[in-house]
C-alpha positions in Angstrom: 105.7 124.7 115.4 106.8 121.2 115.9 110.4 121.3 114.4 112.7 123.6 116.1 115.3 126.2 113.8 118.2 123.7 114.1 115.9 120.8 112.9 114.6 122.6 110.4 117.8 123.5 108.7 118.9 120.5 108.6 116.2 119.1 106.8 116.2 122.1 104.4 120.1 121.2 103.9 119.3 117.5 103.0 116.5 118.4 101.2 118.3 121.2 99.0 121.3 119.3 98.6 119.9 115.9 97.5 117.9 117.8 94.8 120.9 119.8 93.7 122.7 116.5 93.0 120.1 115.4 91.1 119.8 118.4 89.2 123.5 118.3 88.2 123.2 114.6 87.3 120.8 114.7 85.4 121.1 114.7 81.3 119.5 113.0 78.1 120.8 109.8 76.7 122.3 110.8 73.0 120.6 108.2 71.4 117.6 108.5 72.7 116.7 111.9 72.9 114.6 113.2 70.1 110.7 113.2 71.1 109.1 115.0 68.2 105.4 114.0 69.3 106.2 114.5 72.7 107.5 117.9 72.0 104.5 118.8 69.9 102.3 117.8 72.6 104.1 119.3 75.8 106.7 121.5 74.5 110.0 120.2 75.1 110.6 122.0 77.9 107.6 120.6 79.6 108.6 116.8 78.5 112.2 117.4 80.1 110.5 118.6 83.4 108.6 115.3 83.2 112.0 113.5 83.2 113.5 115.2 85.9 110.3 115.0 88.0 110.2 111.1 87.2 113.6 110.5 88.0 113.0 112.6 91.7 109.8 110.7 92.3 111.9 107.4 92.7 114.8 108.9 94.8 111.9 110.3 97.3 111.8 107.5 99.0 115.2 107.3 99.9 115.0 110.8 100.6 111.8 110.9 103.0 113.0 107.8 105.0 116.0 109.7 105.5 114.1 112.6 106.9 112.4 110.7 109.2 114.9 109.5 110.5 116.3 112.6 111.5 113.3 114.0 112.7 112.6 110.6 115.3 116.0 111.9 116.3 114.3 115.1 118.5 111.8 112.4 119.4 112.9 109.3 120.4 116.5 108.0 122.5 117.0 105.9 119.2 116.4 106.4 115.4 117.7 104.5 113.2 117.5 101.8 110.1 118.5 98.2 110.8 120.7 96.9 107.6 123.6 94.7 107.1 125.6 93.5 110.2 123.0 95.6 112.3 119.6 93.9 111.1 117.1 92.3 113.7 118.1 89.1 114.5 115.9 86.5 117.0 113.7 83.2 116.9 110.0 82.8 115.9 108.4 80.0 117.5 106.9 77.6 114.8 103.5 77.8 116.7 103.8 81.8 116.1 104.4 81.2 112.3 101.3 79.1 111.9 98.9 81.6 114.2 100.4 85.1 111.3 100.0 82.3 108.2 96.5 81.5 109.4 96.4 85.4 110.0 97.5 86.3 105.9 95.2 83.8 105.1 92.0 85.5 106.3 93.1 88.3 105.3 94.0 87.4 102.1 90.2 85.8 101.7 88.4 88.7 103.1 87.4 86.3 105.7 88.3 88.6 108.7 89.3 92.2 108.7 92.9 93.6 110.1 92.7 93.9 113.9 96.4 95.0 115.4 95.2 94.7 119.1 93.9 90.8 118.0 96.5 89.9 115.6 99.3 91.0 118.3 97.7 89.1 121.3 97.6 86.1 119.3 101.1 86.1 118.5 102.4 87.0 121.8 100.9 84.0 122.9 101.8 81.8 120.5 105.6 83.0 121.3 105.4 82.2 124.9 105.9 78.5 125.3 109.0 76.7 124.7 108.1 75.5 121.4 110.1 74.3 119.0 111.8 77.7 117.0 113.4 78.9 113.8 116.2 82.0 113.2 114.9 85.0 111.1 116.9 88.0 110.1 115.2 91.4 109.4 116.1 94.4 108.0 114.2 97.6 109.2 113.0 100.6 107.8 112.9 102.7 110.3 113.8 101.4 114.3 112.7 103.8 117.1 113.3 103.3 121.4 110.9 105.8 123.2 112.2 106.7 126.5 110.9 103.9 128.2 112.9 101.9 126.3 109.5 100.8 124.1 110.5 99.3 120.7 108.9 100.8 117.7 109.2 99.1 114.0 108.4 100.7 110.7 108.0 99.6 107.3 108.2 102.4 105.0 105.9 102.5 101.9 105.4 104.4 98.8 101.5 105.6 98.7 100.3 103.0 95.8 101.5 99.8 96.9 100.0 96.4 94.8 98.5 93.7 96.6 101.5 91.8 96.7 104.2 94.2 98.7 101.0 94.9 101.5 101.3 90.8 102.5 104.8 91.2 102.2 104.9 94.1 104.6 102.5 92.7 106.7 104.0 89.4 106.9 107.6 90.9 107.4 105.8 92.9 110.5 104.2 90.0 111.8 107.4 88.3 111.8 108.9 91.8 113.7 106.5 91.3 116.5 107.0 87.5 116.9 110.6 88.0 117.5 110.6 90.3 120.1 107.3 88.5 121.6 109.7 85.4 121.5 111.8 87.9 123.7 108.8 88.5 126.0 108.8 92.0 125.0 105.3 93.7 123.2 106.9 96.4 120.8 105.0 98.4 118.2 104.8 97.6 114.8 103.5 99.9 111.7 103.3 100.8 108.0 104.0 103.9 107.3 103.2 106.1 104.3 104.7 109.7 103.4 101.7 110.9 101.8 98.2 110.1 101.4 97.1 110.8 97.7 93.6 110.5 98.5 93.8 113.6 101.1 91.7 115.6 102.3 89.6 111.9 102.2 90.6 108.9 104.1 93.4 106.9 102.3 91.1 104.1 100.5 93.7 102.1 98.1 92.3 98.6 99.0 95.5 96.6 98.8 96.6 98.8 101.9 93.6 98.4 104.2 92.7 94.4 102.9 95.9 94.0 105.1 96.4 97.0 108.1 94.2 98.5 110.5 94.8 102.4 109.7 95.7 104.0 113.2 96.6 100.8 114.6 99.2 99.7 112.7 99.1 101.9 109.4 100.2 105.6 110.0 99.7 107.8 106.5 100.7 111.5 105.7 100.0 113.6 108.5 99.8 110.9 111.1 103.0 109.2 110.1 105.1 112.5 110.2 103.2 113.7 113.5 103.9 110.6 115.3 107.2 110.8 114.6 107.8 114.3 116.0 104.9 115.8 117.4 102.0 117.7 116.4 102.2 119.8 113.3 105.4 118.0 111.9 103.9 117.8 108.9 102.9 121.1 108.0 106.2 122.3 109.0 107.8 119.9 106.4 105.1 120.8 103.6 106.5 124.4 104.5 110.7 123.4 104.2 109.3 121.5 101.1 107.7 124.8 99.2 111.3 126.7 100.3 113.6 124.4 99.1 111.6 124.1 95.5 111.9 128.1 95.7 115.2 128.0 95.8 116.1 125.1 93.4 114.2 126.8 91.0 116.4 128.7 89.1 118.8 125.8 88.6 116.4 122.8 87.0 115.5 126.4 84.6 119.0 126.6 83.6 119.6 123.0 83.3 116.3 122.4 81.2 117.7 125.3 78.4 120.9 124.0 78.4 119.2 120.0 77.7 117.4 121.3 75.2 120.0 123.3 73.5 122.1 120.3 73.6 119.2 118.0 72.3 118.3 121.1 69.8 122.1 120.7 68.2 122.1 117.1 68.1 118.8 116.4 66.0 
């Protein structure tokens, strides 16, 4: 077991909570409630859970960052997002900025595949000399400090991603690293995912792997949440996940009858 009892329930509490809210939340907009088709199709009942399910899918993000951040806490002397007055400030040298452009551009042609090890030693180079330099401001997903006071930078993405966010992310990343390499420090930069929709197989969605070298600087599903707090993190979450839904059963049951008495009344 990687998460210990007191870990555990916390995650359980934030988990069960967060739902709850949502649960209470959520309702039907009056004039746009009636789905006859819809209905006839998948029941109402089963078009209502669609919403509710919908409307969760979007707040998961929010809500898995926020468990990871909690579990780094076991892990690492600092976890923690970087926003608003705290987000990474520092200098990229203007030679660093061309070496990552030249970098997307590769990429972006399929000229070169993603190497983190290259990509990284290039950079740091390119940030050593007292070369003319420009401020950048960054906020961060997810900021960890091992012990050794190493520096550890996530981006946190949903599994699907288009093209466009991946050179964002990458870019942003690339950016991370330059400022600290400014710095003369090498930190750790990554990607990570929650989930890997492809599992048991490899993760394979192209915009993803046209831009990150999975393992190097892309951690997905199992080997995002295991990095952050040990081996078998995440089938100890998987576990508080299948609880929690237990237990919140009962209450999206109750709230779907009384929607669709409601919407029943109105029509």
């Amino acid at each position: 077991m990687a998460l210990n009892k007191e870990l555990e329930a916390e995650i359980h509490s934030l988990l069960r909570d967060s739902i709850l809210a949502k649960i209470e939340k959520y309702s039907l907009n009056g004039q746009d409630s009636a789905k006859p088709f819809q209905y006839a199709l998948f029941t109402k009942k089963g078009y209502l859970v669609k919403g509710f399910i919908h409307g969760c899918e979007t707040a998961l993000g929010t809500w898995h960052e926020t468990i990871a951040k909690v579990i780094a806490r076991s892990t690492f002397t600092v976890s923690k997002k970087l926003r608003g007055s705290g987000r990474l400030r520092g200098q990229i040298t203007l030679e660093a900025q061309s070496v990552f452009d030249e970098i997307l551009s590769e990429l972006d042609g399929v000229i070169t595949a993603p190497n983190h090890a290259r990509e990284a030693e290039q950079i740091f180079e390119a940030s050593q000399h007292d070369h003319q330099s420009a401020e950048r401001i960054h906020t961060v997903d997810l900021f960890l400090q091992t012990h050794d006071d190493e520096e550890i930078y996530f981006e946190i993405k949903g599994p699907k991603p288009n093209k466009n966010e991946m050179r964002a992310a990458k870019r942003d990343l690339l950016e991370i690293y330059a400022m600290r390499a400014k710095e003369g420090k090498r930190v750790r930069t990554f990607l990570g995912m929650y989930y890997n929709p492809y599992d048991p197989h490899e993760y394979q969605r192209w915009t993803c792997l046209r831009y990150f070298d999975q393992g190097s600087d892309f951690l997905v599903g199992r080997g995002f949440w295991d990095f952050l707090g040990g081996p078998g993190t995440y089938e100890d979450l998987i576990r508080i996940f299948e609880v929690v839904g237990e237990e919140v059963r009962p209450s999206l049951e109750r709230k779907l009858c009384d929607l669709g008495s409601a919407n029943a009344a109105s029509v």
